[in-house]
N, C-alpha and C positions, 0 to 999 in steps of 0.2 A: 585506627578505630576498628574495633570490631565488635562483627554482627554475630547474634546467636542464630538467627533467623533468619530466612530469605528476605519475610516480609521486613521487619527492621530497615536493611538495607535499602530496599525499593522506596520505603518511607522517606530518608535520608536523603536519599539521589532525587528524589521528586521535589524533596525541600529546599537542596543546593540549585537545580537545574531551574525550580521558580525564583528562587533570586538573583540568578543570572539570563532574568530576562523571560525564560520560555513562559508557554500560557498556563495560565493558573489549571486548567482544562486535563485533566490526566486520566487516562484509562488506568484505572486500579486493578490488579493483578487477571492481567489478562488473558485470554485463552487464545489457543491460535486463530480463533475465528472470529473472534474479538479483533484481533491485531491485524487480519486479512480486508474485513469488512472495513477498519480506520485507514489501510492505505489503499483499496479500493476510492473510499472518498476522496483523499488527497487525490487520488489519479484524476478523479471526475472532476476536481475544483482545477487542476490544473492545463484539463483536455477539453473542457467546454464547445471548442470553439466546432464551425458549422464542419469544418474536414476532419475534424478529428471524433470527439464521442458527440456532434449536435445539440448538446445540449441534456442527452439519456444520458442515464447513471448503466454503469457495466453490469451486464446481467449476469449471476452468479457462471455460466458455460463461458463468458470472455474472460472474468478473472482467472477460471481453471485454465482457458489457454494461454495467458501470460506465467502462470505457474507452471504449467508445465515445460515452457520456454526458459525459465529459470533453472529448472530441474535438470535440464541437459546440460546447461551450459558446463556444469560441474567444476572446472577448474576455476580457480583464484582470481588467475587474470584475463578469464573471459568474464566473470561474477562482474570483476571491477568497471570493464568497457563497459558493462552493461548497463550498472549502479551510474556512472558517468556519463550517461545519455544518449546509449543507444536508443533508439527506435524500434517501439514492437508493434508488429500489423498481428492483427484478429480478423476475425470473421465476424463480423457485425450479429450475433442472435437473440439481440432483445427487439420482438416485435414492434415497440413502441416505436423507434428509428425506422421508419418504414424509407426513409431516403436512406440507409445506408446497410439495411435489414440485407445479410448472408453476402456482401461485400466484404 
């Protein structure tokens, strides 16, 4: 098949990826801070708990420090340990977390 368009493609991929189950739910042509802000959330549905984010969502200063944790890693197969579930500590800076606030 072929696409004239970027968008075409995205369309196609989002139509195949919904009938193979994924959520009907898609961020449509998105920007990087679009895409930042959706795995920020994943982060927080997945870190809830009382030793890890308490229950706060990551304030925009811990996402830039897990980005910039990304940013060094730079090679392939440090990207990969990482994607594969490394562990990354921050420094707690959303005042709301006052139990875990500059931790």
């Amino acid at each position: 098949m072929v696409f004239r368009q970027e968008s075409d493609f995205e369309n196609a991929l989002i139509e195949v990826l919904c009938n193979k189950g994924w959520e009907k739910e898609v961020i449509k042509y998105p920007t990087e801070k679009d895409l930042i802000e959706n795995w920020a959330d994943s982060l927080f549905d997945n870190n809830r708990g009382i030793d890890r984010l308490n229950d706060y969502r990551l304030a925009e200063g811990e996402m830039r420090q897990i980005l910039e944790q990304i940013a060094d890693l730079r090679m392939p197969l440090k990207l990969n340990g990482f994607i594969n579930g490394k562990t990354v500590s921050i420094t707690r800076d959303n005042p709301e977390d006052t139990s875990h606030f500059g931790k």
